[in-house]
Each structure stands twice: as C-alpha cells, then as structure tokens.
C-alpha positions in Angstrom: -42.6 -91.6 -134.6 -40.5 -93.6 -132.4 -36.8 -93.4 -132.3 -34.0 -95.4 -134.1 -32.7 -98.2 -131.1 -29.3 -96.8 -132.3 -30.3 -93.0 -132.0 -32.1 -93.9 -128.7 -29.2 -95.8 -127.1 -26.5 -93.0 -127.6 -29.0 -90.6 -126.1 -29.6 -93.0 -123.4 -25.9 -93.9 -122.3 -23.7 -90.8 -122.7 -21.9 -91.4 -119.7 -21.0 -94.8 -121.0 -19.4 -93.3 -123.8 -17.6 -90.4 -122.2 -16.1 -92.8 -119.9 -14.9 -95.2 -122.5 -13.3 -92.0 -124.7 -11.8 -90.9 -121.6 -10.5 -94.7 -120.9 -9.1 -94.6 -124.6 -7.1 -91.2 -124.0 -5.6 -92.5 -120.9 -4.4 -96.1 -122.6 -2.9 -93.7 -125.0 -1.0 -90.7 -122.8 -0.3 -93.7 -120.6 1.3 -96.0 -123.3 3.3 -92.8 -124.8 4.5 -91.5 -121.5 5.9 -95.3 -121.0 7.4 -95.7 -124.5 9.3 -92.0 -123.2 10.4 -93.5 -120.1 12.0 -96.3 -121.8 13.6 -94.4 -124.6 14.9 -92.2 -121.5 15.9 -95.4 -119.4 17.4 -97.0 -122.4 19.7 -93.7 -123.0 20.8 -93.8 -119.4 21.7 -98.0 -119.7 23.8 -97.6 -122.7 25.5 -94.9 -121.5 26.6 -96.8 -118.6 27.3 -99.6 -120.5 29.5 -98.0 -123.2 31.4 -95.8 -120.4 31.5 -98.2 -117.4 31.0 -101.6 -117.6 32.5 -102.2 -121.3 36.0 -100.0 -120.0 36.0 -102.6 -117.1 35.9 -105.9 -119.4 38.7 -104.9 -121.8 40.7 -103.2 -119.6 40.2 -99.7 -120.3 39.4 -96.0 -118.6 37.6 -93.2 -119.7 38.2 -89.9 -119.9 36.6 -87.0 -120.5 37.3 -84.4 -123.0 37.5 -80.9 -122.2 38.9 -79.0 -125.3 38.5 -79.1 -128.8 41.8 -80.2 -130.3 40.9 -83.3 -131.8 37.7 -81.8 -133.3 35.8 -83.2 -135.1 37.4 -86.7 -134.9 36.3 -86.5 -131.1 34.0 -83.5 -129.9 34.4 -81.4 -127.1 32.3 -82.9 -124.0 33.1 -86.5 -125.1 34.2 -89.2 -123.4 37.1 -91.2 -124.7 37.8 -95.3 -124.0 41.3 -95.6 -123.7 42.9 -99.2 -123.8 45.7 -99.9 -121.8 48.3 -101.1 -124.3 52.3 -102.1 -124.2 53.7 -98.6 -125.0 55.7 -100.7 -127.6 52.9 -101.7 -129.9 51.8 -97.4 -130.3 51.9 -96.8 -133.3 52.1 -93.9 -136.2 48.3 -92.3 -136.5 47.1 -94.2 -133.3 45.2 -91.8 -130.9 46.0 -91.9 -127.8 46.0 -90.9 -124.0 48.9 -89.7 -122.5 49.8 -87.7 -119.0 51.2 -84.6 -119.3 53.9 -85.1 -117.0 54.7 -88.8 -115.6 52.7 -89.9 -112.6 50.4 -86.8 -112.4 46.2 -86.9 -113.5 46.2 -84.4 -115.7 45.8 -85.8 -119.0 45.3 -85.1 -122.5 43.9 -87.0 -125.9 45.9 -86.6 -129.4 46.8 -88.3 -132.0 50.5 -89.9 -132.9 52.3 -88.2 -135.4 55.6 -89.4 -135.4 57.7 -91.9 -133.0 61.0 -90.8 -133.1 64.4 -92.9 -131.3 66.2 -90.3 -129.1 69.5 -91.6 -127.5 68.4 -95.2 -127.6 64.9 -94.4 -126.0 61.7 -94.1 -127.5 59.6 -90.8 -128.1 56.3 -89.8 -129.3 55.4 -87.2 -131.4 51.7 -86.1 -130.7 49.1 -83.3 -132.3 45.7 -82.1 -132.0 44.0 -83.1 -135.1 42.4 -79.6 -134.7 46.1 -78.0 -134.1 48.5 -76.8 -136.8 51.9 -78.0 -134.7 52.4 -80.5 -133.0 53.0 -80.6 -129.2 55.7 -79.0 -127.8 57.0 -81.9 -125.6 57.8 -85.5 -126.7 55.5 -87.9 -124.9 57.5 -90.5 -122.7 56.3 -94.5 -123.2 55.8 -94.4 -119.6 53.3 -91.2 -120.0 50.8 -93.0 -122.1 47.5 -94.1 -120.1 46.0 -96.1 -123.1 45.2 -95.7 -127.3 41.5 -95.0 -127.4 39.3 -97.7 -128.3 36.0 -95.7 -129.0 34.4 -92.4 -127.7 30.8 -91.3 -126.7 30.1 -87.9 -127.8 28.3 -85.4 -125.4 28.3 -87.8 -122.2 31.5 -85.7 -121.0 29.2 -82.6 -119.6 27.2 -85.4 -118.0 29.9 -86.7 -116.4 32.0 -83.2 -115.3 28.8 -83.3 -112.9 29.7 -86.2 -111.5 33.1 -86.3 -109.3 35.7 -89.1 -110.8 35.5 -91.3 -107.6 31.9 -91.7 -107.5 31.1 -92.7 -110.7 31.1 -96.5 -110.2 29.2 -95.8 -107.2 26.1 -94.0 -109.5 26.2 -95.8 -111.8 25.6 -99.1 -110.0 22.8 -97.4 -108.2 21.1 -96.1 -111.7 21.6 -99.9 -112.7 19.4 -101.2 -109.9 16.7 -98.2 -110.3 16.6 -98.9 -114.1 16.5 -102.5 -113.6 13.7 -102.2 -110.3 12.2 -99.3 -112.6 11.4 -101.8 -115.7 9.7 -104.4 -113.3 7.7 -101.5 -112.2 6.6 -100.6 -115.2 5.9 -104.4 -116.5 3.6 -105.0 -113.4 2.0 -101.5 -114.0 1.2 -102.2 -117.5 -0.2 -105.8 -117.0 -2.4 -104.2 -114.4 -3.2 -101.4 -116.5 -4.2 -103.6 -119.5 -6.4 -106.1 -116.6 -8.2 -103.1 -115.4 -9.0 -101.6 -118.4 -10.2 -104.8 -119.9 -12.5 -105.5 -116.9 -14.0 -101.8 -117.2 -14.5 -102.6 -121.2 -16.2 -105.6 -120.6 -18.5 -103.9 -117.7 -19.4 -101.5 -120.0 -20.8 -103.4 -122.6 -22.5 -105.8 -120.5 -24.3 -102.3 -118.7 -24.9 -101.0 -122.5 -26.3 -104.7 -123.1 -28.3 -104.9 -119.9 -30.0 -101.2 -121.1 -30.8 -102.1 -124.2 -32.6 -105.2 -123.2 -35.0 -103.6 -121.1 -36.2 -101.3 -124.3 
C-alpha cells in the first residue's frame, strides 16, 4: 500500500522541518531578549531624563537622599529635584533643600513647618516628616538650595556610585550608547527579519522542488 504524499513528505524532509522549528525559536528568544533590552534601555533614558536633563531646563539640582526623615513622602535612596526659588516666595508646608550651614555641601531635605520673623529677618522652621520635633536650628533664607519639584525613588543608590562631578559626563556618554544602541538594534532586526524571510522562502521552494519529483 503506498504512502499518504503528506505522511511521505514529513518522512522525507525532517531536516527541513527541524530547521524551520529551530528558525521559529530563535525569532522568538531573539525578539524577547530585544523587547528586554529596550525595556532596560528605556529605564536608563528616563532616568537620565528625569534627573539630568529636566533639572537643567527649569533650573533645578538633584540631590540624593541618604536618610529616612521624610519617609514615606520621599524614600531613602531617592533623588530629589530641587528648584531654585527666591527664598521669599518659601512657603508654610513647602519641602525644601537647605544647607546645613551657609556656603558648605552638606545638605539636607525637609519640609517647612513654620516661617517665623526674628529681629526683622526671616527664619524657617523645618522637620522630617518622619521626625517628631522639628530641627534644632532655624534655616537662614540664604541656606536654602531650592523647594523640590519632584523626586525619583531608588535612583539615589545608583547615583552614590557615581562621584557628583562626573555625572553629566555619564550620562551624556549613556545618551550616545543608548541612542548608537537603538540604531543597532533597528538595523539588526531588519536584517534579522530579511534573512529569515529568505531562509522561509528557500525552504518551501526545496519542500516544493521534493515533492515534485514524487
């Protein structure tokens, strides 16, 4: 009794179908591990965005959070987008970045809790939202770096890695290998999708070929 042509072709060509269920596996690891990359490369752009380039246009400064005073309004290891402002427009319940002693770095991130007039001058009253008094020292207008605009939780740890001075430097570096990255990855792709629509169409045509010689 002779064979089905259907039964007799997929004894006849197993290689041919190996090779295209081996062609279909690699379209798909190869289209996940490029919907991962961007996910990854799309973390690492806003990131930048929100805590470089966005601080630059309004006039801002980040700064990283090291403690957990003003849990959970802002959580340790995030980083905070401070706006320059007028010291005279702070006001009652703002949150905002302050030195700890006039012209030194060391700064810290709490909330207003009272602005108080002392001998004709102005003095702010600050807290931890996570403290239960307030700070021992009056903040001086000329102490206060900026009243935060926004802050991006986590990307503090990131950036404790990272010395203050070079930051800029990274992150315009990441910019271009993100941006020379995603033309990679388009040319890749088109490729990909060329080659493994000329192997498709070879295989057929040799399945094709086979068949018409039974």
């Amino acid at each position: 009794m002779a064979e089905a042509p259907s039964e007799r072709s997929r004894k006849e060509h197993p290689h041919a179908e190996a090779k295209a269920s081996r062609s279909t596996w690699r379209r798909s690891l190869s289209v996940g591990l490029q919907s991962l990359a961007w996910i990854v490369a799309g973390i690492f752009a806003l990131i930048i965005v929100l805590t470089v380039l966005v601080p630059r246009i309004i006039g801002a400064e980040p700064y990283t959070v090291v403690s957990g005073s003003m849990e959970p309004t802002i959580p340790t290891g995030s980083v905070v987008v401070s706006k320059k402002v007028s010291p005279g427009t702070v006001a009652f319940r703002d949150v905002v970045t302050y030195q700890l002693k006039s012209g030194e770095p060391l700064t810290v991130t709490h909330r207003v809790v009272g602005v108080d007039n002392i001998d004709g001058q102005t003095r702010f009253k600050t807290q931890g939202d996570a403290n239960t008094s307030p700070d021992p020292e009056p903040v001086r207008p000329e102490q206060i770096r900026g009243v935060v605009s926004y802050h991006v939780p986590l990307v503090g740890y990131l950036g404790q890695l990272v010395p203050m001075g070079a930051r800029e430097g990274i992150a315009t570096v990441l910019g271009i290998g993100l941006i020379a990255y995603a033309l990679i990855v388009l040319i890749s792709s088109a490729l990909g999708r060329k080659k493994n629509s000329a192997d498709t169409r070879d295989s057929d045509e040799t399945v094709q070929s086979k068949r018409g010689r039974h």
